[in-house]
PDB file with SEQRES, HELIX, SHEET and CRYST1 records, atoms N, CA, C and O in Angstrom:
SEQRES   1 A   65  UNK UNK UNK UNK UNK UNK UNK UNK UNK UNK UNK UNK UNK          
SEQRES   2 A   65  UNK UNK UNK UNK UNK UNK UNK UNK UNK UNK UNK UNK UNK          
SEQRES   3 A   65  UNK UNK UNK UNK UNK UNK UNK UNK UNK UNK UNK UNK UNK          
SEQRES   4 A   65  UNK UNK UNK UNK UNK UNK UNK UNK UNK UNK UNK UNK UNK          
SEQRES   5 A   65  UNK UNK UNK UNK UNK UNK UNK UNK UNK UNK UNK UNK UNK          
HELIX    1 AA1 UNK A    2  UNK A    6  1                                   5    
HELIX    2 AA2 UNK A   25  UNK A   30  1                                   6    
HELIX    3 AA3 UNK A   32  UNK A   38  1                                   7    
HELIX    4 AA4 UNK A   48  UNK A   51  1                                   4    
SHEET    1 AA1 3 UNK A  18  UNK A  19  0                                        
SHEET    2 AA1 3 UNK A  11  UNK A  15 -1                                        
SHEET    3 AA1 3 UNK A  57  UNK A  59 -1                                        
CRYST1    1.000    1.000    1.000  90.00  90.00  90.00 P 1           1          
ATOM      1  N   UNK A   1      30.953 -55.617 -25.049  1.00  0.00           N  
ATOM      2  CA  UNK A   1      30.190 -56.650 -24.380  1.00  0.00           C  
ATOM      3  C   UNK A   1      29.052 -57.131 -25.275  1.00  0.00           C  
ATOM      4  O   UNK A   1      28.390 -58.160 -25.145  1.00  0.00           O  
ATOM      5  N   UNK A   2      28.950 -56.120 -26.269  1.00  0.00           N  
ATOM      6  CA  UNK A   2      27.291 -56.395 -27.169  1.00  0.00           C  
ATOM      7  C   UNK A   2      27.447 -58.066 -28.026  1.00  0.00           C  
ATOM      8  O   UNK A   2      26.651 -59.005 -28.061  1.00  0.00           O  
ATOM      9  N   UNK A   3      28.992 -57.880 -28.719  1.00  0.00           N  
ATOM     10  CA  UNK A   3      29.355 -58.951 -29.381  1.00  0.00           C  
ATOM     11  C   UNK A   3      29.713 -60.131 -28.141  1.00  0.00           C  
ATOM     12  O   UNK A   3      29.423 -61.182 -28.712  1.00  0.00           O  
ATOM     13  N   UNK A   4      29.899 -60.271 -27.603  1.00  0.00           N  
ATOM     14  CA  UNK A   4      29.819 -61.484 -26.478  1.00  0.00           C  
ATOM     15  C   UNK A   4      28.569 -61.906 -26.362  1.00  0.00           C  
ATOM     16  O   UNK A   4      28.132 -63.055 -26.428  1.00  0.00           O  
ATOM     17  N   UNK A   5      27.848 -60.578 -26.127  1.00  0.00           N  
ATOM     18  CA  UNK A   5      26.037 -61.765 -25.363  1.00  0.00           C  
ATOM     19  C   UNK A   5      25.552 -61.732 -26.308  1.00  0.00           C  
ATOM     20  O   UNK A   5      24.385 -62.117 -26.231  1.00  0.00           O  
ATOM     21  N   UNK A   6      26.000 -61.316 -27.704  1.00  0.00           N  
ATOM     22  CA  UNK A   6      25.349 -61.902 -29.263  1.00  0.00           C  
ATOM     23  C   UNK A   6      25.592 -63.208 -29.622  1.00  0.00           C  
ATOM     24  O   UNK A   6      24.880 -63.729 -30.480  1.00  0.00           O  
ATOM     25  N   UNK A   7      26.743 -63.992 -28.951  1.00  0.00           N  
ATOM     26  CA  UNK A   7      26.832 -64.921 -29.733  1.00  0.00           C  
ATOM     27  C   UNK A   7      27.450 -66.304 -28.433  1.00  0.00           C  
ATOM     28  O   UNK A   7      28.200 -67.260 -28.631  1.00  0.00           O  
ATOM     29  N   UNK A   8      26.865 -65.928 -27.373  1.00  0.00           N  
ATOM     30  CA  UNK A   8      27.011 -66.996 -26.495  1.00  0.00           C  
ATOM     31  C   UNK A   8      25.688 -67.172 -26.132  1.00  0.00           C  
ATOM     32  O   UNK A   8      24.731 -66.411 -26.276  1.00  0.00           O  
ATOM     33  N   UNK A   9      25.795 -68.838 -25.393  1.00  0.00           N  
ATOM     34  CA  UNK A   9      24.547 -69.535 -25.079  1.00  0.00           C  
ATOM     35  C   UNK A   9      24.476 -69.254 -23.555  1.00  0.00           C  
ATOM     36  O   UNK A   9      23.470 -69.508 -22.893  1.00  0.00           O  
ATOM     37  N   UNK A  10      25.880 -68.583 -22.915  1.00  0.00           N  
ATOM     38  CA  UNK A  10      26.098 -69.190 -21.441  1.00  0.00           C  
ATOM     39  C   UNK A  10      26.986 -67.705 -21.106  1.00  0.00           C  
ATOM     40  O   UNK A  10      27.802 -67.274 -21.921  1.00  0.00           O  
ATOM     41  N   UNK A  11      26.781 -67.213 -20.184  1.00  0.00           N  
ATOM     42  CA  UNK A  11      27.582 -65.933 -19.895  1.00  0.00           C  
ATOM     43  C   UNK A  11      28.348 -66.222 -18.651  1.00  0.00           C  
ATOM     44  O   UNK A  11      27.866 -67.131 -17.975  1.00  0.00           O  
ATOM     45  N   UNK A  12      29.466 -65.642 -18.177  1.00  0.00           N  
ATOM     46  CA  UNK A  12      29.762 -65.881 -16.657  1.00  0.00           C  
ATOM     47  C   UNK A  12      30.651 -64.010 -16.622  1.00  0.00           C  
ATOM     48  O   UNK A  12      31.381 -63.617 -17.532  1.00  0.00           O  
ATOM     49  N   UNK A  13      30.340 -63.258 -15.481  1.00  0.00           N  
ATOM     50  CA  UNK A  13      30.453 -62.068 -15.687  1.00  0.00           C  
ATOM     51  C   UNK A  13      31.491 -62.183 -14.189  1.00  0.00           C  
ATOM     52  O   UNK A  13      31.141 -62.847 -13.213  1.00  0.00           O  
ATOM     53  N   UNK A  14      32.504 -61.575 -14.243  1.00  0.00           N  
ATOM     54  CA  UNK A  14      33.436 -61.372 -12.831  1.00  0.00           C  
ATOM     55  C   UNK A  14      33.903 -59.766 -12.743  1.00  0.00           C  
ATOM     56  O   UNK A  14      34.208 -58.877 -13.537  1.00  0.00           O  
ATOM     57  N   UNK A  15      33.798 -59.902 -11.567  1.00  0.00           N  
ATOM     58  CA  UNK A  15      34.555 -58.421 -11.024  1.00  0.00           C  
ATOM     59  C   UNK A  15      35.524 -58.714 -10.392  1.00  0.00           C  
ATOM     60  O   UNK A  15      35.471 -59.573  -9.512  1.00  0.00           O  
ATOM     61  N   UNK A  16      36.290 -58.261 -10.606  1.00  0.00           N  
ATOM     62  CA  UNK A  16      37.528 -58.531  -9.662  1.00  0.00           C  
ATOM     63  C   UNK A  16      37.805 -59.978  -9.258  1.00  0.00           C  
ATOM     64  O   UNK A  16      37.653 -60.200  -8.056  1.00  0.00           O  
ATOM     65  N   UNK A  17      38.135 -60.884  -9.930  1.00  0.00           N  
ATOM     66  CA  UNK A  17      37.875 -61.873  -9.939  1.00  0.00           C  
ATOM     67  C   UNK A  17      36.710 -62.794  -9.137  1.00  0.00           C  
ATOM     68  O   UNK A  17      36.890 -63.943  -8.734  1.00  0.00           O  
ATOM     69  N   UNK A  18      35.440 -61.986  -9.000  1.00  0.00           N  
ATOM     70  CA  UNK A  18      34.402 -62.798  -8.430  1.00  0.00           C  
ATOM     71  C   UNK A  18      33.295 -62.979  -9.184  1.00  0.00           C  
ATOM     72  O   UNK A  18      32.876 -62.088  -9.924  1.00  0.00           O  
ATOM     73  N   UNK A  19      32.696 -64.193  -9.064  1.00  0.00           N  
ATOM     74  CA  UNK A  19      31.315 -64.162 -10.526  1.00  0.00           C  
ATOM     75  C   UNK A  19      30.811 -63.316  -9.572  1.00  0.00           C  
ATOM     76  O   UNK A  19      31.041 -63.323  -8.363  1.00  0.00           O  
ATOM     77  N   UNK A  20      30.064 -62.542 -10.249  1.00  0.00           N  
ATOM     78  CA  UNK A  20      28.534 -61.411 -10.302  1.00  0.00           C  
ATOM     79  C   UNK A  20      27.510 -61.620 -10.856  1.00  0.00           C  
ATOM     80  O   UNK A  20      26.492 -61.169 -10.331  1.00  0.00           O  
ATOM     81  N   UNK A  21      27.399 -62.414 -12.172  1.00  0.00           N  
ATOM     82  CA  UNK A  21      26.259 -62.881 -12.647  1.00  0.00           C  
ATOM     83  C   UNK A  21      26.646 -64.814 -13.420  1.00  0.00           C  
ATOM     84  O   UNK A  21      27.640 -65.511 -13.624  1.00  0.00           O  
ATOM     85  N   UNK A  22      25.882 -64.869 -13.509  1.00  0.00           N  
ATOM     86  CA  UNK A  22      26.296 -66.300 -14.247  1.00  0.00           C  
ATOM     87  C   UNK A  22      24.845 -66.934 -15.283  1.00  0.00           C  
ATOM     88  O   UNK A  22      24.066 -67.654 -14.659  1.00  0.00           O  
ATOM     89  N   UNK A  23      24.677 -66.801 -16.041  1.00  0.00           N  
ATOM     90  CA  UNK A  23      23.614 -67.822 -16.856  1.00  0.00           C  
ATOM     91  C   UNK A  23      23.056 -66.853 -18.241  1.00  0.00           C  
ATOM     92  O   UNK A  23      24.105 -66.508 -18.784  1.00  0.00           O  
ATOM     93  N   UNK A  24      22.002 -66.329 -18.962  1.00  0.00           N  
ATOM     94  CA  UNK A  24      21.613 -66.375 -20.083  1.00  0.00           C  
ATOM     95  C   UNK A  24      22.064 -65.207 -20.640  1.00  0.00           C  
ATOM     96  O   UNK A  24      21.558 -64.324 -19.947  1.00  0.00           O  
ATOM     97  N   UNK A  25      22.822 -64.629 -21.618  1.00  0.00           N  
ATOM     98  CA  UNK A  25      22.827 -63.108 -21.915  1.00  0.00           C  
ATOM     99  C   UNK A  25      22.023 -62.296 -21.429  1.00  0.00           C  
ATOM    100  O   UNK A  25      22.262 -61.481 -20.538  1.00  0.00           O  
ATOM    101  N   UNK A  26      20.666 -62.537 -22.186  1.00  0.00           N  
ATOM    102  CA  UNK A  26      19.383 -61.940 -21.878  1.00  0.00           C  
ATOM    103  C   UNK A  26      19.198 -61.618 -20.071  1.00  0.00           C  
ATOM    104  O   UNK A  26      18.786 -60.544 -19.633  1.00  0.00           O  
ATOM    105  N   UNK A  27      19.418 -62.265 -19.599  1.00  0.00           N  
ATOM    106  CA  UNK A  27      19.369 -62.244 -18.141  1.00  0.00           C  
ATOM    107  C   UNK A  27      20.941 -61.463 -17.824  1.00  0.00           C  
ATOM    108  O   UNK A  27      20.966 -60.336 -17.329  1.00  0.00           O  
ATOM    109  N   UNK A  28      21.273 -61.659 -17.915  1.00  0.00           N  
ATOM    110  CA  UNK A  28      22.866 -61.214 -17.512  1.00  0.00           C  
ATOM    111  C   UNK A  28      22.894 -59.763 -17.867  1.00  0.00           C  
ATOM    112  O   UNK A  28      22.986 -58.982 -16.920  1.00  0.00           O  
ATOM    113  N   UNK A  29      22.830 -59.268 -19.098  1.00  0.00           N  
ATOM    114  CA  UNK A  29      22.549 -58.195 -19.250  1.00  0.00           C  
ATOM    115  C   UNK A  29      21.867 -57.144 -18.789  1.00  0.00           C  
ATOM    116  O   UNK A  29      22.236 -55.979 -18.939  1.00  0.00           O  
ATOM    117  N   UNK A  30      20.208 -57.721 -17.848  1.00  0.00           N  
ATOM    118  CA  UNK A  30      19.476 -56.836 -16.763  1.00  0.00           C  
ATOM    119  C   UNK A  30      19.857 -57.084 -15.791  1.00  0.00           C  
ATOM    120  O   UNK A  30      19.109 -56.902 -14.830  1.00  0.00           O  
ATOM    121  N   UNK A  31      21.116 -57.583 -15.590  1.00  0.00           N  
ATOM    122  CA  UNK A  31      21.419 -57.709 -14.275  1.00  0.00           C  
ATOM    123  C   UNK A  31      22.279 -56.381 -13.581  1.00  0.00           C  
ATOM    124  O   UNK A  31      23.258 -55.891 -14.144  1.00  0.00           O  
ATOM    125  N   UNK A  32      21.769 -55.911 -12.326  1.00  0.00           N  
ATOM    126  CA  UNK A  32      21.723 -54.734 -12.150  1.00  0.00           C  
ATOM    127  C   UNK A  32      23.860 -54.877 -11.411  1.00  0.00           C  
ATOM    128  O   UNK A  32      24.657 -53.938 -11.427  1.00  0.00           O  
ATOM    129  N   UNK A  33      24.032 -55.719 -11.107  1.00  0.00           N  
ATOM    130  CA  UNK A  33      25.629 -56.157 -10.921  1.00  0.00           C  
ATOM    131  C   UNK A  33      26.568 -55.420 -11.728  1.00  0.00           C  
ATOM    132  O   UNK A  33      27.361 -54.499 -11.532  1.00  0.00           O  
ATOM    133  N   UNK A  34      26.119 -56.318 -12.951  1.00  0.00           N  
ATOM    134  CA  UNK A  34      26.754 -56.532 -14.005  1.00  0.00           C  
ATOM    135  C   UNK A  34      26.754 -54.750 -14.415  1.00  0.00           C  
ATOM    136  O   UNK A  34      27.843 -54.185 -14.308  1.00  0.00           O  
ATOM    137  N   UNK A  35      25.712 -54.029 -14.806  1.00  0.00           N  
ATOM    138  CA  UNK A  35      25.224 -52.893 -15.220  1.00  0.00           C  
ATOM    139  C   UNK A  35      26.142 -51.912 -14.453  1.00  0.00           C  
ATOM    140  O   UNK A  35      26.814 -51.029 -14.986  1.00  0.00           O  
ATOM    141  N   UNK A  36      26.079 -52.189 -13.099  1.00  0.00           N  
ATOM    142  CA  UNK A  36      26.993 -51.102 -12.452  1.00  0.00           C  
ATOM    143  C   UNK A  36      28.976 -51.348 -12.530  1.00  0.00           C  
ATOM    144  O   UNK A  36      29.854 -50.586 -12.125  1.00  0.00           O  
ATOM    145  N   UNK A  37      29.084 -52.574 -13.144  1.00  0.00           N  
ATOM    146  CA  UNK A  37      30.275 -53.031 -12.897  1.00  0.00           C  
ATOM    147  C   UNK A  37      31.087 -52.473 -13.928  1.00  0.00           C  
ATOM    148  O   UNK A  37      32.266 -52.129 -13.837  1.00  0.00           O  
ATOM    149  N   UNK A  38      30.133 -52.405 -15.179  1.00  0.00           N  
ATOM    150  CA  UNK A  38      30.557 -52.358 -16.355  1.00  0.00           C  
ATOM    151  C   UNK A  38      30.286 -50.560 -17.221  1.00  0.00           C  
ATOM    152  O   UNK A  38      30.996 -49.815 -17.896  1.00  0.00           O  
ATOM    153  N   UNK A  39      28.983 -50.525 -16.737  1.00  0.00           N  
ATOM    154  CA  UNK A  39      28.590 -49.039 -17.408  1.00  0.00           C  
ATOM    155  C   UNK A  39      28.869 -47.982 -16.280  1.00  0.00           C  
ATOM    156  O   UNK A  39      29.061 -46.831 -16.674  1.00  0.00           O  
ATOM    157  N   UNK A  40      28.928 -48.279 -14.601  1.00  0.00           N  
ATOM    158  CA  UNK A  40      28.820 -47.405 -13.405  1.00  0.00           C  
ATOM    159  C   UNK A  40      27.347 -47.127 -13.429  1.00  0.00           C  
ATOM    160  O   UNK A  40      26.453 -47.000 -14.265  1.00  0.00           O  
ATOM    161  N   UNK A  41      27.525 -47.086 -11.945  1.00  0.00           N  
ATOM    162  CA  UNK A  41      26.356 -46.925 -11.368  1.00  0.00           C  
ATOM    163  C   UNK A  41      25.330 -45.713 -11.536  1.00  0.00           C  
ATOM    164  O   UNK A  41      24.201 -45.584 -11.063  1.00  0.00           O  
ATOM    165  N   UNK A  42      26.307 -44.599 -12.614  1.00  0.00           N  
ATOM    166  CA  UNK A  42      25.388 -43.326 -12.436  1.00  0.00           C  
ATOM    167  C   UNK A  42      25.000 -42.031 -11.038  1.00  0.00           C  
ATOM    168  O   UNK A  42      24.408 -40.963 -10.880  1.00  0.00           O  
ATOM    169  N   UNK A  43      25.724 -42.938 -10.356  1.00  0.00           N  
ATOM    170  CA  UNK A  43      25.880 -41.831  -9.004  1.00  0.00           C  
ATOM    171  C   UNK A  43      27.479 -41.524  -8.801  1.00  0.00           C  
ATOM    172  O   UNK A  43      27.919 -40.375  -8.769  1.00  0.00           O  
ATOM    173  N   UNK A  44      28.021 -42.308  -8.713  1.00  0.00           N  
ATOM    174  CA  UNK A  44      29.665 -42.375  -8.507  1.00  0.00           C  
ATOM    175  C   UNK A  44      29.998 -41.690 -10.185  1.00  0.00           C  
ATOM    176  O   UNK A  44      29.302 -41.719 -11.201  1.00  0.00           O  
ATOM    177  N   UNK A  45      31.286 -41.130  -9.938  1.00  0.00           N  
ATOM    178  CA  UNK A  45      31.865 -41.022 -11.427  1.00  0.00           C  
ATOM    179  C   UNK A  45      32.465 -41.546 -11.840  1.00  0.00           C  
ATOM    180  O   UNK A  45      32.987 -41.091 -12.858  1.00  0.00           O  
ATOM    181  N   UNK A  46      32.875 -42.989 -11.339  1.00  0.00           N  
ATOM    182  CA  UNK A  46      33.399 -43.698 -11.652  1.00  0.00           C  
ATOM    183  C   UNK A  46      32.840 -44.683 -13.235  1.00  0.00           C  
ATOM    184  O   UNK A  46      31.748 -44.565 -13.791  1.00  0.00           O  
ATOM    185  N   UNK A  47      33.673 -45.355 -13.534  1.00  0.00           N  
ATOM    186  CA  UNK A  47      32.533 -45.978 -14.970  1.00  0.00           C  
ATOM    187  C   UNK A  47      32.792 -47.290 -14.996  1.00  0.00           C  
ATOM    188  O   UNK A  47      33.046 -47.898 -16.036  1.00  0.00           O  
ATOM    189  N   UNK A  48      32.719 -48.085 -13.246  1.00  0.00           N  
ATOM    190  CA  UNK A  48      33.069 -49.647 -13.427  1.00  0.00           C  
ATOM    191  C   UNK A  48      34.689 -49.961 -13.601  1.00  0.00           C  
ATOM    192  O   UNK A  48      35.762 -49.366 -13.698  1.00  0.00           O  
ATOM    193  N   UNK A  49      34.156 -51.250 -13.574  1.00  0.00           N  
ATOM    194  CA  UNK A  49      35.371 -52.236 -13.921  1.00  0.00           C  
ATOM    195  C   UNK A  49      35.958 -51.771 -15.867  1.00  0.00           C  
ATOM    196  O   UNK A  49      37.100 -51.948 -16.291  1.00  0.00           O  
ATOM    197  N   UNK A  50      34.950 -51.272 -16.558  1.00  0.00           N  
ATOM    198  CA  UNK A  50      35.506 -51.515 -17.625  1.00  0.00           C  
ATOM    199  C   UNK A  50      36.403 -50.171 -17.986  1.00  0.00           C  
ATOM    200  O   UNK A  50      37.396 -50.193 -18.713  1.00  0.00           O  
ATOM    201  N   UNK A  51      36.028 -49.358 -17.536  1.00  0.00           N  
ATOM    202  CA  UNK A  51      36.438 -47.876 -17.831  1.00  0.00           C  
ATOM    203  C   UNK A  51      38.047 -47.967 -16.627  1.00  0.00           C  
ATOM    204  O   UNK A  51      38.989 -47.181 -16.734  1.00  0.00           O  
ATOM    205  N   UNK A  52      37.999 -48.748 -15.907  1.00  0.00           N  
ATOM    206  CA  UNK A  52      39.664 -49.315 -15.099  1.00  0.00           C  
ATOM    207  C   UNK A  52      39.751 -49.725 -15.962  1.00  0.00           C  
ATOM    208  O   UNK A  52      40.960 -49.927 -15.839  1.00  0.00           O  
ATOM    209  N   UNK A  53      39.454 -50.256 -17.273  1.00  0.00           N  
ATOM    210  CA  UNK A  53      40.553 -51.144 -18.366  1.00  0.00           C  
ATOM    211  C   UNK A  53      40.442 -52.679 -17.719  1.00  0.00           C  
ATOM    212  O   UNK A  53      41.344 -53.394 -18.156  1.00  0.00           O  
ATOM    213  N   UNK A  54      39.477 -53.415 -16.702  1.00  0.00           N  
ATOM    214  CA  UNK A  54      38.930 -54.452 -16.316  1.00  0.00           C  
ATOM    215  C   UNK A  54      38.751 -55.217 -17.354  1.00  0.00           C  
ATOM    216  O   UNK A  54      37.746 -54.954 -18.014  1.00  0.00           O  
ATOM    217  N   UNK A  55      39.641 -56.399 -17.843  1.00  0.00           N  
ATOM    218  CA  UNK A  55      38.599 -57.524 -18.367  1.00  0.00           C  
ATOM    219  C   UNK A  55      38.284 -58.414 -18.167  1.00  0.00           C  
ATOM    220  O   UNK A  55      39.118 -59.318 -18.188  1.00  0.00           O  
ATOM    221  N   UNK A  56      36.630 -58.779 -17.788  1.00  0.00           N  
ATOM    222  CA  UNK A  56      36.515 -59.762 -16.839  1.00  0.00           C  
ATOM    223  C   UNK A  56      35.203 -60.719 -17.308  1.00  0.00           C  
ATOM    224  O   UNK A  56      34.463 -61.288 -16.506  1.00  0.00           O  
ATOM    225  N   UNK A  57      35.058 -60.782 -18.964  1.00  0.00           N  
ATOM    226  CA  UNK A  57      34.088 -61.933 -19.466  1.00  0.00           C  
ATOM    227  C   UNK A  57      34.611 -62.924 -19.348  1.00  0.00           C  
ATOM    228  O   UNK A  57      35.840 -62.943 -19.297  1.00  0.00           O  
ATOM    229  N   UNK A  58      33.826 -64.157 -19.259  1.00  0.00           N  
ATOM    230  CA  UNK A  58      33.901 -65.215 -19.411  1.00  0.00           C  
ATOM    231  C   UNK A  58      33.558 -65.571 -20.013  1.00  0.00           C  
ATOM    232  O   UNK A  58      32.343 -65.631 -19.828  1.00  0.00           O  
ATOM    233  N   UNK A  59      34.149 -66.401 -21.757  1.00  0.00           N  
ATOM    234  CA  UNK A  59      33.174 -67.046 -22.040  1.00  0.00           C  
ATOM    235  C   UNK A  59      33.203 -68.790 -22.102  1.00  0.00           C  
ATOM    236  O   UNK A  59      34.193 -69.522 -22.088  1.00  0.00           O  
ATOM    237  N   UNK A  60      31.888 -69.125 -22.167  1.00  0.00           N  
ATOM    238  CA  UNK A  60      31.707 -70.761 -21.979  1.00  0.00           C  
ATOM    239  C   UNK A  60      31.073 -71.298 -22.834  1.00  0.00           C  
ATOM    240  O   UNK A  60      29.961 -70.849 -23.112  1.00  0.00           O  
ATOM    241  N   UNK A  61      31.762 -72.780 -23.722  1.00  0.00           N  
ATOM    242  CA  UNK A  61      31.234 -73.111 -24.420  1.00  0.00           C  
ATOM    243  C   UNK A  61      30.165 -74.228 -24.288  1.00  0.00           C  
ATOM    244  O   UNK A  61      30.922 -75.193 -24.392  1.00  0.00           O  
ATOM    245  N   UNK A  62      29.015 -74.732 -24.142  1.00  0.00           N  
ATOM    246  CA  UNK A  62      28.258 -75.528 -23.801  1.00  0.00           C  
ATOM    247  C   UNK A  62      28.333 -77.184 -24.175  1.00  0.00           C  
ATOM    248  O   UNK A  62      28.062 -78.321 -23.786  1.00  0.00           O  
ATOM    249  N   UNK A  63      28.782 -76.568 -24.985  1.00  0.00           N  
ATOM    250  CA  UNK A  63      28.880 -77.616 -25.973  1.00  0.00           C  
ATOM    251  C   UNK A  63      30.502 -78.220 -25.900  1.00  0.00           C  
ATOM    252  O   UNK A  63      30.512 -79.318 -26.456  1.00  0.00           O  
ATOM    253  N   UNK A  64      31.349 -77.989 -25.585  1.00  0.00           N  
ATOM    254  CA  UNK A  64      32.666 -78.458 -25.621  1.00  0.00           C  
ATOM    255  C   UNK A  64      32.636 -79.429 -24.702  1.00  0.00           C  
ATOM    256  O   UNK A  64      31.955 -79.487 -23.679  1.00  0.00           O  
ATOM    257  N   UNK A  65      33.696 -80.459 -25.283  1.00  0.00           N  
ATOM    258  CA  UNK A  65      33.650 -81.649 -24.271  1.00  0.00           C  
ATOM    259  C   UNK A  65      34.922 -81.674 -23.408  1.00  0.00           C  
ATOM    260  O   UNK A  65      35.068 -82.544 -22.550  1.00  0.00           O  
TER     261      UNK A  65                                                      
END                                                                             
């Protein structure tokens, strides 16, 4: 995920096919959604959507017409 919000202007984050977060890396990244979706929540032992083998970035180009 590090190389995604390195080099986008625009994030869109889904779980299970639903947005969870939507707008700046920087923001997207403290987003506490996203954090549990992807790393787990730290109470469950579970480890998210990504540790299911989930892939669910979006990316968007701003600039494309």
């Amino acid at each position: 995920m590090g190389l995604v919000l390195g080099i986008c202007d625009r994030v869109i984050v889904l779980e299970f096919g639903r947005v969870i977060a939507d707008g700046l890396p920087d923001i997207v990244r403290q987003d506490p959604r996203v954090i549990a979706a992807y790393l787990g929540d730290g109470v469950t032992s579970g480890g998210g959507a990504a540790e299911a083998g989930i892939e669910a970035i979006t990316l968007v180009d701003d600039q494309a017409e």
